[in-house]
DODREN-94972 format. One line per field, with one value per residue (C-alpha): residue in one letter; x, z, y. Coordinates in Angstrom, 2 decimals. Layout:
REM residues N
drenke = A; ...
xx = X; ...
zz = Z; ...
yy = Y; ...
REM end
This chain:
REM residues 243
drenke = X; X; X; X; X; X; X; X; X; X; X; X; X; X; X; X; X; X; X; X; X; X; X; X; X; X; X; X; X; X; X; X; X; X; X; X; X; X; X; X; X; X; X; X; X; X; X; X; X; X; X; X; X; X; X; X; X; X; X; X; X; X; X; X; X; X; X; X; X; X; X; X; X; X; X; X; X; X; X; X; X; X; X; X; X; X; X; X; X; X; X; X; X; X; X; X; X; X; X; X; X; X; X; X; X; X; X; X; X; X; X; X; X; X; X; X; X; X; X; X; X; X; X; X; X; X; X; X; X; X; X; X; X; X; X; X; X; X; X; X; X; X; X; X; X; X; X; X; X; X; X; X; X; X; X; X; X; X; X; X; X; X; X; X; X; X; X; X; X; X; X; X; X; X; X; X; X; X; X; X; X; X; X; X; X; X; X; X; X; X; X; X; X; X; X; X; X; X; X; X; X; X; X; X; X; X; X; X; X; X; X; X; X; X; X; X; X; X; X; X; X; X; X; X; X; X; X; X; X; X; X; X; X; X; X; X; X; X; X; X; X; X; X
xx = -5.74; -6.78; -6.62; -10.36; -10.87; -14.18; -13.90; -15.85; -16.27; -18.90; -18.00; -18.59; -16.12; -13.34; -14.73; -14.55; -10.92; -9.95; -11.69; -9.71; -6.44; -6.85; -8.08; -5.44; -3.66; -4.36; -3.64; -6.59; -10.43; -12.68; -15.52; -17.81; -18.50; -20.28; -20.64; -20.75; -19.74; -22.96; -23.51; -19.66; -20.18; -23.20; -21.45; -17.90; -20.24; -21.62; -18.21; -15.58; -12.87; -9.32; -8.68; -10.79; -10.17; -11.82; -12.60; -12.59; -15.28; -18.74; -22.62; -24.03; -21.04; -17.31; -14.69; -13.23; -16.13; -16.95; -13.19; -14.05; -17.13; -16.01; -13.11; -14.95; -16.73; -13.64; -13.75; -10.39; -10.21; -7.33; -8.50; -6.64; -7.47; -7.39; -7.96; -6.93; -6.57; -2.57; -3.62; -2.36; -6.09; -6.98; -4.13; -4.18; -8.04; -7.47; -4.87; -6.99; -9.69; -7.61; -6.97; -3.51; -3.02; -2.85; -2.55; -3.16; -5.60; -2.64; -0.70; -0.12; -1.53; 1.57; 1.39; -2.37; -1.28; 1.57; -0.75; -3.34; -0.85; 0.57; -2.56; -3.32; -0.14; -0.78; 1.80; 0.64; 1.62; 1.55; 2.28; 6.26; 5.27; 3.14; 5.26; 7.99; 4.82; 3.47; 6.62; 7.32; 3.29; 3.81; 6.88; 5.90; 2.74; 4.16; 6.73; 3.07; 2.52; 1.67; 3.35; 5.33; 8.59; 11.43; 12.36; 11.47; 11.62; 14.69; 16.46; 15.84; 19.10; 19.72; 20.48; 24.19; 24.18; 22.56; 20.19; 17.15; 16.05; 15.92; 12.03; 10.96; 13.34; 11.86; 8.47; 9.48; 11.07; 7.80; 5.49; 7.80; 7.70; 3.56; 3.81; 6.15; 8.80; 12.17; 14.89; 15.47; 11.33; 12.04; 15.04; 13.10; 10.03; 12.27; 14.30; 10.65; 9.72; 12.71; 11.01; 13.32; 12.74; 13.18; 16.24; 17.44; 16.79; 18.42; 21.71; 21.77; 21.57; 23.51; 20.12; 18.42; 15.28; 13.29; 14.48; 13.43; 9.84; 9.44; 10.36; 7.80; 5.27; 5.88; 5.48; 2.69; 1.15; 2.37; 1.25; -2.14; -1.30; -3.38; 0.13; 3.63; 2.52; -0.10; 3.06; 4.85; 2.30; 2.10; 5.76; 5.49; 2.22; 3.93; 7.41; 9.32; 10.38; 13.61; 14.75
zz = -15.30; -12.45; -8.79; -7.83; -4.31; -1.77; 0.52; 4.02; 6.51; 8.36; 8.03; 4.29; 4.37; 4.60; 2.18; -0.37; 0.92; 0.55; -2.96; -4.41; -3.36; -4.53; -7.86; -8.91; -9.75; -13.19; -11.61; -8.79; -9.50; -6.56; -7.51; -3.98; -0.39; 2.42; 5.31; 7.60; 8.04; 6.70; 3.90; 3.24; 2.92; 0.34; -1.72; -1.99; -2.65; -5.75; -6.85; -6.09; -5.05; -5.02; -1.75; 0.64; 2.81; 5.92; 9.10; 12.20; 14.33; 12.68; 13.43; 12.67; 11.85; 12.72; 10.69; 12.54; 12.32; 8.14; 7.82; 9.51; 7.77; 4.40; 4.84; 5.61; 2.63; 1.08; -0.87; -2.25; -1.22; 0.50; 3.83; 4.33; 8.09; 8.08; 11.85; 14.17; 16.84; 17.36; 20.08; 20.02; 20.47; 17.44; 15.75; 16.53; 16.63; 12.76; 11.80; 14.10; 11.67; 8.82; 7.94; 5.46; 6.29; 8.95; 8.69; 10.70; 8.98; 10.01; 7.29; 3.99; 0.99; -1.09; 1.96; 1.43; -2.70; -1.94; 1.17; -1.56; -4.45; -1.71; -0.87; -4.95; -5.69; -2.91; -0.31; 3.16; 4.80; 8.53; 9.09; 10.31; 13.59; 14.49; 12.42; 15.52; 18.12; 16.00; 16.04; 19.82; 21.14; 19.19; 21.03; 24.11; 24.35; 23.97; 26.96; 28.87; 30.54; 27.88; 25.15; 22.08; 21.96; 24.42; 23.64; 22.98; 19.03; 19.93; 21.16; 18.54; 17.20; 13.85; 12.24; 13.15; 16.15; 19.20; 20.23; 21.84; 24.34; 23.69; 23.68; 22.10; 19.26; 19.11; 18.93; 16.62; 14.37; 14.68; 13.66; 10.46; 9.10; 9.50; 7.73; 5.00; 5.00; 3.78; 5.40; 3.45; 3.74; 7.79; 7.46; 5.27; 7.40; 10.61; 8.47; 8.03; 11.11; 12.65; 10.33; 7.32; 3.49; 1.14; -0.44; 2.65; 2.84; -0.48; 1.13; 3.95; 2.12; -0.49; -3.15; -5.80; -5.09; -7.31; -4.92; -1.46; -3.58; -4.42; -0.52; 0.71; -1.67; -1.01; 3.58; 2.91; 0.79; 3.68; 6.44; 5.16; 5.90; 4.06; 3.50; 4.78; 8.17; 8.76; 8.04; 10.87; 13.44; 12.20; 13.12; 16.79; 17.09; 16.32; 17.91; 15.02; 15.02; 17.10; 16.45
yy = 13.79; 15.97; 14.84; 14.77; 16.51; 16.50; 19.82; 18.95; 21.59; 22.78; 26.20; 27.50; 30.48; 27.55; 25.34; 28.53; 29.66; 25.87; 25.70; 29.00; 27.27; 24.16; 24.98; 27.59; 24.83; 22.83; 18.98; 19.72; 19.60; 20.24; 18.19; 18.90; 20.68; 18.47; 20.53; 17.66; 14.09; 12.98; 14.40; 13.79; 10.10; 10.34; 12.92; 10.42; 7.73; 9.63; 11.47; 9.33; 11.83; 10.47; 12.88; 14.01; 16.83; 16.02; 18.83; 16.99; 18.72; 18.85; 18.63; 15.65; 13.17; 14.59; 13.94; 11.06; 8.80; 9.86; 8.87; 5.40; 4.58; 5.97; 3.53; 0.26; 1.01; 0.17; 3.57; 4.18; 7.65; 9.14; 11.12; 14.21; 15.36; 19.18; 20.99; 23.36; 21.31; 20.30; 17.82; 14.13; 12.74; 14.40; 13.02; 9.35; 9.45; 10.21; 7.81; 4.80; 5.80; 5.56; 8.46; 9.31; 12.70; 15.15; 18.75; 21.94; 24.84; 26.94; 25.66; 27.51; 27.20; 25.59; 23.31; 22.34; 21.94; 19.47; 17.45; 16.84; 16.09; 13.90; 11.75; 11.66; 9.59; 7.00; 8.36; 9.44; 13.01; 14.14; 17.77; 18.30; 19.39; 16.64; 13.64; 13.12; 12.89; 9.81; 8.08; 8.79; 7.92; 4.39; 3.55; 5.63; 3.37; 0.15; 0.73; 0.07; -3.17; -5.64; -2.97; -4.36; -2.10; -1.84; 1.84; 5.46; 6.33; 8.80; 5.51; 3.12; 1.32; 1.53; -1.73; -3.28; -0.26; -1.45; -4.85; -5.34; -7.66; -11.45; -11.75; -8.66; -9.89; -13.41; -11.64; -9.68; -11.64; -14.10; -11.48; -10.80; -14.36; -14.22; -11.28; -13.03; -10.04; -10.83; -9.34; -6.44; -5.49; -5.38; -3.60; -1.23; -1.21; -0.70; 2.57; 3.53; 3.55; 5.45; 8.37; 7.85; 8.89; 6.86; 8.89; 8.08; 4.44; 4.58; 5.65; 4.05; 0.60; 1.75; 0.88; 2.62; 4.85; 2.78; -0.44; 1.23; 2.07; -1.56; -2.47; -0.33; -1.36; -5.28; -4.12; -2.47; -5.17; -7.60; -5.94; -4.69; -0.79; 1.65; 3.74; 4.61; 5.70; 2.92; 0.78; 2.41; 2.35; -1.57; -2.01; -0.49; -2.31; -5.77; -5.09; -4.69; -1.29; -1.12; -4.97
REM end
């Protein structure tokens, strides 16, 4: 079955360069163009797209707040945030909204392919260069006052290396039994959140691939994230990350 795809851009030269991509290939149907925010959410409500490739700058309704209200219509759509803009309020303005994906127009086509292929089998995607800025701004902004983690992402401890302090463990580990975790779902989550694959996962806890996909399928269940990176900012949200 073909991965149904809604194109929304406000410029229609895009739409038809994203259109001739996508449907070269046999597993993508492009079943609409919106040309703004608007019209986007009338047009998902009547297709219902499994992705939908989202500009973020639009008349109207901008892409940021048609992600949000497409969302909280619980539409199971995966949003796929396509822009020029490389700036980090773009970025976390998307994923706040719920948003899955995030990649820059500068990307290439087989890039565009796999970020929609991506977003049709339930996994989330941020563009390489922007992935480490995620992981960095979630632990960056809880070193605030009143933040939840005690480190930078470049200085998290992986498990059995390093400690945190006292409290931010207790929080931590308080927030995990709310969430019901085990302890192998917040050692995954934490290996998650340090920006590890699951291959990777896999080998560092010496577990099947198939294992580390049931793990991350019981956190996000747990926590209530839309995807993988929802799950992340979760952890840095609630403390867990680094403990």
């Amino acid at each position: 079955m073909s991965l149904r795809v809604l194109l929304v851009d406000d410029q229609p030269l895009i739409r038809v360069g994203f259109a001739t991509i996508l449907t070269s290939q046999e597993d993508i149907e492009v079943v609409g163009e919106a040309g703004d925010g608007a019209q986007a959410l009338d047009l998902a409500a009547a297709l219902d797209p499994d992705v939908v490739c989202m500009d973020v700058q639009m008349p109207r309704m901008g892409g940021i707040e048609a992600t949000r209200r497409l969302l909280a219509t619980g539409s199971r759509a995966a949003v796929l945030i396509l822009t020029t803009f490389d700036t980090d309020e773009a970025l976390f303005a998307a994923l706040s909204a719920g948003a899955s994906g995030f990649l820059l127009k500068s990307a290439g086509p087989e890039e565009l392919i796999e970020a929609v292929r991506v977003l049709g089998r339930g996994d989330a995607l941020l563009d390489p260069l922007v992935t480490r800025r995620v992981l960095e701004r979630m632990a960056g902004a809880s070193d605030a006052p009143g933040g939840s983690a005690a480190s930078s992402c470049s200085e998290l401890p992986a498990p059995g290396t390093g400690a945190v302090p006292a409290e931010q463990d207790r929080r931590g580990a308080d927030e995990l039994d709310r969430a019901g975790l085990t302890a192998r779902e917040a050692e995954v989550l934490r290996a998650m959140a340090r920006g590890m694959s699951n291959d990777e996962i896999a080998q560092q806890l010496v577990v099947g691939r198939a294992t580390v996909k049931t793990h991350v399928s019981n956190v996000l269940l747990k926590t209530g994230a839309r995807d993988r990176v929802h799950a992340i900012i979760w952890a840095f949200e609630h403390g867990v990350a680094g403990g």
